[in-house]
N, CA, C and O of each residue as an XYZ file, in Angstrom:
516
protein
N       1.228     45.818    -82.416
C      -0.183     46.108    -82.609
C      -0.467     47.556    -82.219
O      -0.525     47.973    -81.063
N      -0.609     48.151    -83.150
C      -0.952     49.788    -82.832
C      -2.001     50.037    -81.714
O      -1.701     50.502    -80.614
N      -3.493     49.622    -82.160
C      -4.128     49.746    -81.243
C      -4.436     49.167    -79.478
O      -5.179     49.495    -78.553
N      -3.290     48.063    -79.750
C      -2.982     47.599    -78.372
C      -2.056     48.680    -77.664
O      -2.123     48.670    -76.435
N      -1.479     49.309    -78.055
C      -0.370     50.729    -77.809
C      -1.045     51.620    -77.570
O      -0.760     52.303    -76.587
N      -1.863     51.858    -78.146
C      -2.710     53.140    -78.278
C      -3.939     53.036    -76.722
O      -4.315     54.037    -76.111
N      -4.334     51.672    -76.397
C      -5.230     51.459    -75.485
C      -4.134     51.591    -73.855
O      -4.475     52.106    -72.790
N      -3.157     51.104    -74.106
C      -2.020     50.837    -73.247
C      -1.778     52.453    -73.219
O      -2.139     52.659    -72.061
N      -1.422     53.682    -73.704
C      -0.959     54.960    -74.013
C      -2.538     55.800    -73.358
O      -2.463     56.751    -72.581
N      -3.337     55.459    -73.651
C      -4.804     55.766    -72.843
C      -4.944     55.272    -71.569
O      -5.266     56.274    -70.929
N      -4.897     54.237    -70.714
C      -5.027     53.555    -69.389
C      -3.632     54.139    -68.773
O      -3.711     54.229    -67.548
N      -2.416     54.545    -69.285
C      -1.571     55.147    -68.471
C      -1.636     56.273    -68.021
O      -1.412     56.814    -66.937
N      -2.121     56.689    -69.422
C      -2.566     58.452    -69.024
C      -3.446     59.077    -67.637
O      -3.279     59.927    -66.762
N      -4.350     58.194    -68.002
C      -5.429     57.791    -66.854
C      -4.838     57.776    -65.547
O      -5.100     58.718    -64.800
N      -4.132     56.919    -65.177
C      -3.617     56.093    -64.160
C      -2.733     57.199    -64.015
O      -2.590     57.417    -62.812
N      -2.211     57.830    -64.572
C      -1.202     58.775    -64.384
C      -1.806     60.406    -63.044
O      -1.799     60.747    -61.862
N      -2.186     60.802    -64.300
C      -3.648     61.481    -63.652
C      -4.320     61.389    -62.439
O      -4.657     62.333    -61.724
N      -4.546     59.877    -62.191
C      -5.339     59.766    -61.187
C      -4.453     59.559    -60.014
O      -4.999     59.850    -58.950
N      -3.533     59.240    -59.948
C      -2.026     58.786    -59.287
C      -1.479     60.139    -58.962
O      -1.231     60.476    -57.804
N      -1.321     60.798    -59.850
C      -0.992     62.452    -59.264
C      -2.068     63.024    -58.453
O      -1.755     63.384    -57.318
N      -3.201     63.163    -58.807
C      -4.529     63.833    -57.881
C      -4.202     63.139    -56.600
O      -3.907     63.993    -55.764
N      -4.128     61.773    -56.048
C      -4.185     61.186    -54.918
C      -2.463     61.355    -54.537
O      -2.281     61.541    -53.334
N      -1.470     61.325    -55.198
C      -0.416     61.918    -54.445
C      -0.330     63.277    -54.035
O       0.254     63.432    -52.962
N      -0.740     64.277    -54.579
C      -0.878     65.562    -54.231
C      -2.103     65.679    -52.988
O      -1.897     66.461    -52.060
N      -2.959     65.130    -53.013
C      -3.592     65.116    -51.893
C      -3.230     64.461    -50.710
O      -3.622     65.051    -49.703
N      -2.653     63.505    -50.529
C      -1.987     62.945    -49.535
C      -0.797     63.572    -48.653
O      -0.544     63.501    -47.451
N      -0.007     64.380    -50.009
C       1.039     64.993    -49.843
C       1.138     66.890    -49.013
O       1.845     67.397    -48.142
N       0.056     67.362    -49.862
C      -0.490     68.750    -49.482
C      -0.704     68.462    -47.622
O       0.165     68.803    -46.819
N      -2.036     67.776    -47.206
C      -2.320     67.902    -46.147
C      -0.975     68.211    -44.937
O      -1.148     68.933    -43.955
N       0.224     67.572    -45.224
C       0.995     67.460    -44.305
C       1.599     69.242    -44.118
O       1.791     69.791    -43.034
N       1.716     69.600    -44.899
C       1.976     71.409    -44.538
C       0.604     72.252    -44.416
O       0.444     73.103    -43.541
N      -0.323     71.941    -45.341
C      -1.462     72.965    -44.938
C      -2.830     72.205    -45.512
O      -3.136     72.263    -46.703
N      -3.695     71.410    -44.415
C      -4.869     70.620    -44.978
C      -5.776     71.542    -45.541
O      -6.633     70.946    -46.192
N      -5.948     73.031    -45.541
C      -6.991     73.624    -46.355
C      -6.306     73.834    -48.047
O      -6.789     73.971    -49.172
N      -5.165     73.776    -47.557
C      -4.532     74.073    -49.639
C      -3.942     72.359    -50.049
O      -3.025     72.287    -50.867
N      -4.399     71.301    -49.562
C      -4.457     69.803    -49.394
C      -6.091     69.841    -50.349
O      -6.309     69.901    -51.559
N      -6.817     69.788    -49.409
C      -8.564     69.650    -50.185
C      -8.313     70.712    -51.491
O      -8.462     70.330    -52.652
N      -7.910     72.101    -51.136
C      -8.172     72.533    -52.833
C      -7.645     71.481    -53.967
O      -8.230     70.990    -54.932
N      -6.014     71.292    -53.367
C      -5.764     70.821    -54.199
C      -6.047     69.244    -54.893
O      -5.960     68.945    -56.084
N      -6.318     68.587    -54.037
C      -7.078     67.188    -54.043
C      -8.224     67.631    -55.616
O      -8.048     67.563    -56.832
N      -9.613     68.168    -54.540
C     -10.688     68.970    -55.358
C      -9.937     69.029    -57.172
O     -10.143     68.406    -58.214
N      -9.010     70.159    -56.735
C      -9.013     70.619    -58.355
C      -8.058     69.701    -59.301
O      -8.364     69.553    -60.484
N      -7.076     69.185    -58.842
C      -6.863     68.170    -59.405
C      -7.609     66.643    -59.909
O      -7.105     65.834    -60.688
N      -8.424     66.573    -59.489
C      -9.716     65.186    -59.933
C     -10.238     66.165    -60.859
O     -10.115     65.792    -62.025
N     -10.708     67.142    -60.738
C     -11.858     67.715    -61.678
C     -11.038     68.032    -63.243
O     -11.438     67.680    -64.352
N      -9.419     69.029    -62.819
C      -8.979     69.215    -63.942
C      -7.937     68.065    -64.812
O      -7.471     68.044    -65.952
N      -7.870     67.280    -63.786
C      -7.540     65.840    -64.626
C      -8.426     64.946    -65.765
O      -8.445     64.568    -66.937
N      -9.119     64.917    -64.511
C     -10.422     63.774    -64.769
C     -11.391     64.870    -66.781
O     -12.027     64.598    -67.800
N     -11.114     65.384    -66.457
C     -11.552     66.936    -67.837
C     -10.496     66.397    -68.718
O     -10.802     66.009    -69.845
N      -9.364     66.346    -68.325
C      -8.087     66.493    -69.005
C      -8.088     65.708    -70.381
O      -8.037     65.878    -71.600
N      -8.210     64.424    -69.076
C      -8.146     62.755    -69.333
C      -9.048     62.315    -70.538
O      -8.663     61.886    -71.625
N     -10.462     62.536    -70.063
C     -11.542     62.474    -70.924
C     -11.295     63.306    -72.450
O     -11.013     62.732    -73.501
N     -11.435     64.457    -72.320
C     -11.148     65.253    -73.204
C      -9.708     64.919    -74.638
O      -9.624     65.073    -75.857
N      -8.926     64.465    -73.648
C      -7.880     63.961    -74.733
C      -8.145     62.208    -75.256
O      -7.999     61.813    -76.413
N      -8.346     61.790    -74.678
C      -8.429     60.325    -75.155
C      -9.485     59.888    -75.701
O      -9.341     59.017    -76.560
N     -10.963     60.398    -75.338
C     -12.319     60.120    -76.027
C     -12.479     61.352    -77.417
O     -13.349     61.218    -78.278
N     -11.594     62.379    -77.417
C     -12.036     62.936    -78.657
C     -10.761     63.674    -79.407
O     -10.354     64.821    -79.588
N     -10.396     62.380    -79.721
C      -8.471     63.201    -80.056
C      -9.049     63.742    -81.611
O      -8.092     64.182    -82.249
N     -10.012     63.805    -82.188
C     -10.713     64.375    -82.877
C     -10.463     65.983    -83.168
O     -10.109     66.620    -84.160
N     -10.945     66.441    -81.345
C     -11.583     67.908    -81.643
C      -9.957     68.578    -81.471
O      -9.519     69.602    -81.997
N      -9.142     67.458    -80.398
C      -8.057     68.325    -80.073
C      -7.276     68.900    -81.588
O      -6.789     70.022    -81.732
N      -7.312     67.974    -82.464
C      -6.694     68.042    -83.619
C      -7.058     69.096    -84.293
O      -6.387     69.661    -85.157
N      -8.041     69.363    -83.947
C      -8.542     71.053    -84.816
C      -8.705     72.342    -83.910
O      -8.684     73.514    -84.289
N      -8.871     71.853    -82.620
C      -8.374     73.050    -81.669
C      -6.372     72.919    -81.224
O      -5.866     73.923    -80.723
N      -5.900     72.263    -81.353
C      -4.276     72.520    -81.578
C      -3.894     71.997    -82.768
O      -3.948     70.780    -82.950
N      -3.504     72.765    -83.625
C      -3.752     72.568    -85.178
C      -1.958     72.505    -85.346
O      -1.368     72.385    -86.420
N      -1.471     72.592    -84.315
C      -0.288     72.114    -84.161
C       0.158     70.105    -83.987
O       1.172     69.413    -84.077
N      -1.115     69.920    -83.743
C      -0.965     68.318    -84.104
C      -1.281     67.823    -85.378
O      -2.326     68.185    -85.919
N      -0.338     66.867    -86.047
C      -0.458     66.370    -87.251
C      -1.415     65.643    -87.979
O      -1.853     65.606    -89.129
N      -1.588     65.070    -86.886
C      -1.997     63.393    -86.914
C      -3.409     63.648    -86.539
O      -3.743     64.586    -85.815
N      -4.178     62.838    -87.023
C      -5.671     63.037    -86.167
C      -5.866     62.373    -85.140
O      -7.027     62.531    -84.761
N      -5.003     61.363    -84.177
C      -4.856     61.241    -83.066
C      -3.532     62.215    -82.587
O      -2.810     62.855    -83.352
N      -3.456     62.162    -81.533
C      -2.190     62.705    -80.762
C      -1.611     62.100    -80.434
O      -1.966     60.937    -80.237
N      -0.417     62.518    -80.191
C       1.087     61.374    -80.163
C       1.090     61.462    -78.793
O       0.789     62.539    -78.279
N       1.442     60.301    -77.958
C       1.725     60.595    -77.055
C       3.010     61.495    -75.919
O       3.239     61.224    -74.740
N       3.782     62.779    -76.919
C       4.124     63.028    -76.513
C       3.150     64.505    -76.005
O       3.321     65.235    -75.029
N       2.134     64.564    -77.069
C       1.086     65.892    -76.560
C       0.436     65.140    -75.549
O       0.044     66.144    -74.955
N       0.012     64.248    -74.886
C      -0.439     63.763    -74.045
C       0.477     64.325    -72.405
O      -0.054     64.834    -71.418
N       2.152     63.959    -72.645
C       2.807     64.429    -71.714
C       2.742     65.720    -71.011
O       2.676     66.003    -69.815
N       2.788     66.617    -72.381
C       2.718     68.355    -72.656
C       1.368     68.558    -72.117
O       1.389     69.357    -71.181
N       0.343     68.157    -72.361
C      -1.172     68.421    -72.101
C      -1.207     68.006    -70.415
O      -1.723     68.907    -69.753
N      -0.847     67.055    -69.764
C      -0.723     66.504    -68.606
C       0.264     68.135    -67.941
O      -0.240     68.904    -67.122
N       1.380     68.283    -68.416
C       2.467     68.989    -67.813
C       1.525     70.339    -67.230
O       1.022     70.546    -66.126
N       1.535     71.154    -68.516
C       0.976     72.356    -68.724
C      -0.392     72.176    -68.574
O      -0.766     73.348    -68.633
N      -1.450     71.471    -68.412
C      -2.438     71.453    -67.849
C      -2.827     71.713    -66.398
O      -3.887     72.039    -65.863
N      -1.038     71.340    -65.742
C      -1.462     71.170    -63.904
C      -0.720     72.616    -63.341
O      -0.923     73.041    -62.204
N       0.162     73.288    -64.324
C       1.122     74.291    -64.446
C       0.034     75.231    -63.442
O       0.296     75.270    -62.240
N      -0.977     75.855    -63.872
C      -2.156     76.675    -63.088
C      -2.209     76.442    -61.410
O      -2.069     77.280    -60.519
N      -2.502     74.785    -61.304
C      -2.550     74.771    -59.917
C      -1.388     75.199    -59.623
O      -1.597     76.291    -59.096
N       0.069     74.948    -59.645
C       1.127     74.866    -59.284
C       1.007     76.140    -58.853
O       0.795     76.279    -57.648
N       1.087     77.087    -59.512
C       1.023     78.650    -59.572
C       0.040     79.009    -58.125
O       0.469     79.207    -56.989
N      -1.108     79.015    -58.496
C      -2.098     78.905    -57.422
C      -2.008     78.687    -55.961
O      -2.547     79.291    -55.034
N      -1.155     77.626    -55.977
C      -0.672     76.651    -54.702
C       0.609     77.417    -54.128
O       0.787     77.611    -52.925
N       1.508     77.841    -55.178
C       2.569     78.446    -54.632
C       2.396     80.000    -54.002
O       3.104     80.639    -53.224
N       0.872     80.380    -54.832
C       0.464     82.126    -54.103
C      -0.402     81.785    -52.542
O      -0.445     82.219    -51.392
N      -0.896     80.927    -53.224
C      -1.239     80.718    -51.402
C      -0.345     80.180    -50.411
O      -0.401     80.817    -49.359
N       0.578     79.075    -50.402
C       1.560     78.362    -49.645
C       2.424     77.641    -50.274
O       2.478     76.445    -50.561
N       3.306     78.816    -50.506
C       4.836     78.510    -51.557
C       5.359     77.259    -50.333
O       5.948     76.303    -50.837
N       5.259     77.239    -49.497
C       5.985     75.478    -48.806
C       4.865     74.326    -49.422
O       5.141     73.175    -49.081
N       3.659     74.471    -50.268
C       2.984     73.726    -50.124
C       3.200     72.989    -52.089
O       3.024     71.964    -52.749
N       3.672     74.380    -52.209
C       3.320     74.306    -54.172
C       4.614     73.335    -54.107
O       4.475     72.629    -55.106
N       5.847     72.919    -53.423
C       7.171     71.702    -53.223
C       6.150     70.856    -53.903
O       5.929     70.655    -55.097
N       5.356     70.233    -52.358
C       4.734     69.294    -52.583
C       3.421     69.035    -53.336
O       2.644     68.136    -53.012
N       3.279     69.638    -54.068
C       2.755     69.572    -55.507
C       3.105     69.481    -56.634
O       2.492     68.797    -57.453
N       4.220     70.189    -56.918
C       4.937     70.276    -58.356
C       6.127     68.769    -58.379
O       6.643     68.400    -59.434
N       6.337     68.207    -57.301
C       7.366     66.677    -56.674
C       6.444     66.075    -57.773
O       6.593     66.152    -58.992
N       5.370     65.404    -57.008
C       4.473     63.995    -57.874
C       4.290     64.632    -59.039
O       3.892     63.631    -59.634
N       4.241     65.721    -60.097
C       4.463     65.514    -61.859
C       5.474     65.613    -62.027
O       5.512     65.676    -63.256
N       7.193     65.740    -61.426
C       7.967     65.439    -61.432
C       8.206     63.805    -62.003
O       8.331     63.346    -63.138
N       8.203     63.152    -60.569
C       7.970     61.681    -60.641
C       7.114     61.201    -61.870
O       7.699     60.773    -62.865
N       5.720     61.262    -61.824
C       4.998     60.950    -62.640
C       4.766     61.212    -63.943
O       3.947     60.685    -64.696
N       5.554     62.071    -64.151
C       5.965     62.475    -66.108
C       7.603     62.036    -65.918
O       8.299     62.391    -66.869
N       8.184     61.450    -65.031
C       9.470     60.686    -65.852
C       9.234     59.065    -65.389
O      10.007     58.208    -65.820
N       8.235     58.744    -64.579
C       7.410     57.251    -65.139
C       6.642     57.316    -66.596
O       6.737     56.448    -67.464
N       6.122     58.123    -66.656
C       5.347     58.386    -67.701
C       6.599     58.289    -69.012
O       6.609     57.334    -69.789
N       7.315     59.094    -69.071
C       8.557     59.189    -70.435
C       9.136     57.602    -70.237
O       9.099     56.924    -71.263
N       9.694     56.916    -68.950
C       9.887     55.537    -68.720
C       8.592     54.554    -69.788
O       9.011     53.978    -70.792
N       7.921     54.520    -69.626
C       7.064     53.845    -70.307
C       7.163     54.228    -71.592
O       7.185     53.257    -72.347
N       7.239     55.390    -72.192
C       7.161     55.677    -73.602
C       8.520     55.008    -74.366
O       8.599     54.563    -75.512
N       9.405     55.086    -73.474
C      10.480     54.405    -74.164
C      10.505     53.209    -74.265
O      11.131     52.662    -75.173
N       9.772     52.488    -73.277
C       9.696     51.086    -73.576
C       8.901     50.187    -74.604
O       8.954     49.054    -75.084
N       8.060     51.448    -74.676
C       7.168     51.067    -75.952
C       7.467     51.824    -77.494
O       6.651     51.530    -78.367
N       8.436     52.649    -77.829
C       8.646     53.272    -78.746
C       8.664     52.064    -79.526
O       8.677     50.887    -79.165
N       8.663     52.703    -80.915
C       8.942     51.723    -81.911
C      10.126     51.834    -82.200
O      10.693     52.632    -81.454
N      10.997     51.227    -83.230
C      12.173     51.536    -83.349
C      12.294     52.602    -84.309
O      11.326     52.406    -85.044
N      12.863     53.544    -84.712
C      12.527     54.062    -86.156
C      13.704     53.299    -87.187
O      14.567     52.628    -86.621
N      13.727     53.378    -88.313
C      14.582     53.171    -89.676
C      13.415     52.125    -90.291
O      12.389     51.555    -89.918
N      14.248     52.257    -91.465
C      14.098     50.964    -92.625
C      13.980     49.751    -92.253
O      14.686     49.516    -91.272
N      13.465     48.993    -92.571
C      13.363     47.195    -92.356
C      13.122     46.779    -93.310
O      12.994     45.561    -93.438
């Protein structure tokens, strides 16, 4: 069922997202609690943006990255959009407290190869039938 995939490929994303913001915040505080709250802070806001933005209007993305085919997005631009979306903080985190940007850049580690884990379990098969 496509759209059972497609709802399942949306609630992970989510969960993904929101699972990284609260591991990075949990995680930050233990070397430096003021670059902990930024990063907490900017991760909900640029997720929670992320999240919304890709799954409620795979519409606009399709004509602002005209590199997608499809008028939804595959979920592998979902991965890429997640990756390179958090790439900024990483950067950020590492100019203020390169011991701190470890424990930030760890949980999208983890959480984009749960994330690829799931995609494989749900791939379709490809060929002929």
């Amino acid at each position: 069922m496509p759209g059972l995939k497609s709802l399942f490929m949306i609630l992970l994303f989510i969960c993904l997202s929101g699972a990284r913001a609260f591991l990075v915040g949990i995680s930050i505080p233990v070397v430096d609690s003021g670059a902990g709250a930024f990063a907490m802070m900017g991760n909900i806001i640029i997720y929670s943006i992320l999240a919304l933005f890709a799954q409620v209007v795979p519409g606009i993305l399709h004509r602002v990255f005209v590199w997608v085919r499809q008028s939804q997005a595959s979920p592998a631009f979902y991965l890429h959009l997640y990756f390179w979306g958090g790439l900024p903080l990483h950067v950020i985190s590492f100019l203020l407290r390169p011991e701190a940007a470890v424990f930030s850049f760890l949980p999208d580690l983890l959480l984009i190869t749960l994330y690829k884990i799931g995609l494989s379990l749900f791939a379709q098969p490809s060929g002929d039938r």
